[in-house]
Phi, psi and omega in degrees: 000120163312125147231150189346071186329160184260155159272127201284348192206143182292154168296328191257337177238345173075029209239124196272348187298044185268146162221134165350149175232131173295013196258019170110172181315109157090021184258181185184152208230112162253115186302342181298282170293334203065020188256165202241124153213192194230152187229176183182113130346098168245008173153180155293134124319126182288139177291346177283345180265010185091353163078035170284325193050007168259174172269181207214015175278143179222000000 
């Protein structure tokens, strides 16, 4: 088992102040704001969209 980079900023304040969460893999804790998240691995971007992740369909 591989591991992970840590995340450098919170999602919500943008605030560096993280620590690991007892709430299971991949979860994290900001001491700053107090909110709790989950970051999750969902796969490779398909090379048809440029690796962009939007669709590009209108």
């Amino acid at each position: 088992m591989s591991e992970r980079a840590a995340p450098f900023y919170c999602p919500y304040c943008g605030d560096e102040d993280l620590r690991p969460s007892e709430s299971g893999h991949g979860a994290w804790e900001c001491r700053s704001c107090r909110r709790g998240f989950q970051l999750k691995f969902l796969g490779l971007l398909s090379t048809n969209h440029g690796g962009t992740g939007h669709d590009d369909r209108d």
